[in-house]
Structures are given as C-alpha cells and as structure tokens.
C-alpha positions in Angstrom: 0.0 0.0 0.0 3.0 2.2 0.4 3.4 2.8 -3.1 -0.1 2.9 -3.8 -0.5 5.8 -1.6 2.2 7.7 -2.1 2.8 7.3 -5.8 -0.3 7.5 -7.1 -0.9 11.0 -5.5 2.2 12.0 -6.4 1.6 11.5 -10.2 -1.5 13.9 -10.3 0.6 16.4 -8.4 3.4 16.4 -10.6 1.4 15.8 -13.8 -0.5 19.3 -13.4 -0.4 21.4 -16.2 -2.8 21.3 -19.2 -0.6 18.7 -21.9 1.8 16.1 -20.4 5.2 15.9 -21.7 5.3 11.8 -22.9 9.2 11.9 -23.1 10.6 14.2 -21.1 10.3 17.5 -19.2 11.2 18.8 -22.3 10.1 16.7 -24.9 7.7 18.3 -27.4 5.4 15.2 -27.3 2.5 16.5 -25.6 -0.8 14.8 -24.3 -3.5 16.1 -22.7 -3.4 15.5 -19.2 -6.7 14.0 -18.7 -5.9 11.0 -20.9 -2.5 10.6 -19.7 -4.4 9.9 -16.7 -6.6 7.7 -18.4 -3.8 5.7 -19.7 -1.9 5.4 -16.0 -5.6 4.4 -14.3 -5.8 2.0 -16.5 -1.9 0.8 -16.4 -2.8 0.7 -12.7 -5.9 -1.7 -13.2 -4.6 -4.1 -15.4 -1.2 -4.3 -13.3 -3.3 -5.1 -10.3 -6.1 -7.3 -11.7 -3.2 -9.3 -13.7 -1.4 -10.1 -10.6 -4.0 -10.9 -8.4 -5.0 -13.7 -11.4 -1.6 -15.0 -11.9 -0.3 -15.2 -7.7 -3.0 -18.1 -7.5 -0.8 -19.6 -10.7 2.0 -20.6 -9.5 2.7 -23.9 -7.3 4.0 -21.9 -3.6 3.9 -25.3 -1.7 6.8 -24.3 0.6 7.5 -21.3 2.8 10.9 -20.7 1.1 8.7 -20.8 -2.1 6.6 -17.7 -1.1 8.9 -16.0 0.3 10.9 -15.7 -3.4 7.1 -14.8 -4.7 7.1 -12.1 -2.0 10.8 -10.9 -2.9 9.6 -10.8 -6.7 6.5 -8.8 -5.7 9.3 -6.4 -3.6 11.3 -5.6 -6.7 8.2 -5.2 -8.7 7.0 -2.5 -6.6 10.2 -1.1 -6.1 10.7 -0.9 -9.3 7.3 1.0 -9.8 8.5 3.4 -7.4 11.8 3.9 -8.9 10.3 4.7 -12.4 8.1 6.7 -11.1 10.7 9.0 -9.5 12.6 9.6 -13.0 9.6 11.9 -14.2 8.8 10.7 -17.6 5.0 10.6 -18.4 5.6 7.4 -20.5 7.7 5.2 -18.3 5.6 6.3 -15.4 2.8 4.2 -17.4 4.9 1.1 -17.2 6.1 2.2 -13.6 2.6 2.1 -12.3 1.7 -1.3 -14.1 4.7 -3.0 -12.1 4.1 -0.9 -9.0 0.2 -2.8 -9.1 1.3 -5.8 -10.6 3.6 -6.3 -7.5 1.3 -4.9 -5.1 -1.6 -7.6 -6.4 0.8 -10.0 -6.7 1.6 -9.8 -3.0 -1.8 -9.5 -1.7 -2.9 -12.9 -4.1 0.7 -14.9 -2.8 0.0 -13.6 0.9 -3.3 -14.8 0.8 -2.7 -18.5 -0.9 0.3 -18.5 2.2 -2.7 -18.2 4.6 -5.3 -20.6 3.3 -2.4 -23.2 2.8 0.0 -22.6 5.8 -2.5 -20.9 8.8 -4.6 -23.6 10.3 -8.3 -22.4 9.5 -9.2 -21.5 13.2 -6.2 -18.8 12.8 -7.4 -17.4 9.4 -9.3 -14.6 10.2 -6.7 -13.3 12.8 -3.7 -13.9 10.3 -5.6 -11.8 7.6 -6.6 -8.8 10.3 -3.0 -9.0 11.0 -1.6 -8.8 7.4 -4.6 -6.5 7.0 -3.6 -4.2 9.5 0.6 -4.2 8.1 -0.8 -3.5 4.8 -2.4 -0.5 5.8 0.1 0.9 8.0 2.1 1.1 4.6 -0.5 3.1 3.4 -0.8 5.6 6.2 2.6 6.0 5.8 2.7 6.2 1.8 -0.1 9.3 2.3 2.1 11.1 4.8 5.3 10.9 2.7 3.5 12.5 -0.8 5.4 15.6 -0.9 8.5 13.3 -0.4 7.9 11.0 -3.4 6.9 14.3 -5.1 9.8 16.1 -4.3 12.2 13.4 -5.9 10.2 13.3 -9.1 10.6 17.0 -9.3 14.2 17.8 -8.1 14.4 20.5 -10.9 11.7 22.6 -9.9 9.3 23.5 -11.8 9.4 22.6 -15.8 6.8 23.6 -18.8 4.9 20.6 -18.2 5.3 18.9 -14.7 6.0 20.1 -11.4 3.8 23.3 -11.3 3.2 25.2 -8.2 -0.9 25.2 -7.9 
C-alpha cells in the first residue's frame, strides 16, 4: 500500500499542467493530461487485476517458495517506485503497471500462504494481522507524498510537470 498511496498521489501532483510531456520534461510530445491519466488508471488496473489472477498460478507449496514470490512482488513495486521518480509521463505508465502488478501480486501470494500454511481457526486473525501491516504502509505512503513528489521534481518547476498550484 506504500506505493499505492504515495505514488499514485504523487503522479496527479506532478502531472498538473494542461498537456503532459510523454518523453521528457522537455520533450515536445505532448498529451492532454486527462488521458495521460486515463492511460496510468488503467496501467494501474490491469497491473493489479493481472497479478492478483496470476499469484494463485503458480505452485507456492513451501515457505521458502513464497517468500521468493514475495521478494519478486518487492522488486516489482520497487521498481514502480523507482520509475516513477525519474519523471517521464511514458515510463511512469509502465512504472505504475509493475508498482500494481507487485502490489496484487503480493496481496494474491500472501493470501494463498494463509489458506495453505495458517490452520483455518487462525485465518481470520492472520488476515486482520496482514490487514492491518498492509495498511500501516498506506498511512505512511499518504504522509510521505510531498516526499515521493519532491524526488520526481528535483528540478523545480518545468513547462509541463512540477507546477506550483
């Protein structure tokens, strides 16, 4: 959820002037903002929906198993958020299909580990728990905005991104 809330947010703030530079802060490739937006909504959907599908996929029948699905979800997201932070319109497309795709990803492994490795009278406890983690990352994601923000936009303002409202 970290990424999903600090990311996400981020985006709209950075991408806040009229057209959207695709390549570039100075690129001459321009889109309208709206359906740049569009575009990353949807990259977000279909990295998340994607994911969820393909975590039940795979054969995790040991711990060490899931825990290399979890370490895959990791880089995904990381790498989401690392894309994100070089402040191209474009890649941030593909930045926030792997930033979902790991975030899915990690929710569908997490919850096969449950319903395979918790005994069923622990279930509802082990999911409030991973529940509860999960959103801790998100409370912290939505305080650290201007953060994530701030290292997209380490230039200051350009003629496309990174506007002062």
């Amino acid at each position: 959820h970290f990424t999903m809330e600090s990311v996400l947010p981020a985006v709209f703030n950075t991408f806040n002037t009229e057209s959207v530079s695709l390549f570039g802060p100075h690129d001459n490739h321009l889109m309208k903002t709206r359906w740049f937006l569009v575009v990353y909504c949807f990259s977000n959907a279909a990295g998340d929906m994607i994911s969820r599908r393909l975590g039940y996929c795979f054969q995790l029948n040991t711990t060490t198993a899931n825990y290399q699905a979890l370490a895959f979800a990791l880089v995904c997201i990381l790498s989401g958020l690392y894309l994100t932070t070089l402040g191209i319109a474009a890649v941030c497309w593909i930045a926030a299909f792997l930033a979902f795709f790991g975030n899915g990803f990690l929710y569908a492994v997490t919850s096969k580990y449950i319903d395979k490795f918790v005994p069923r009278k622990h279930n509802l406890a082990a999911y409030s728990v991973w529940m509860f983690l999960g959103y801790m990352g998100a409370i912290a994601g939505a305080v650290l905005v201007s953060m994530v923000q701030h290292w997209i936009c380490h230039d200051g303002p350009q003629a496309y991104q990174c506007h002062e409202e």
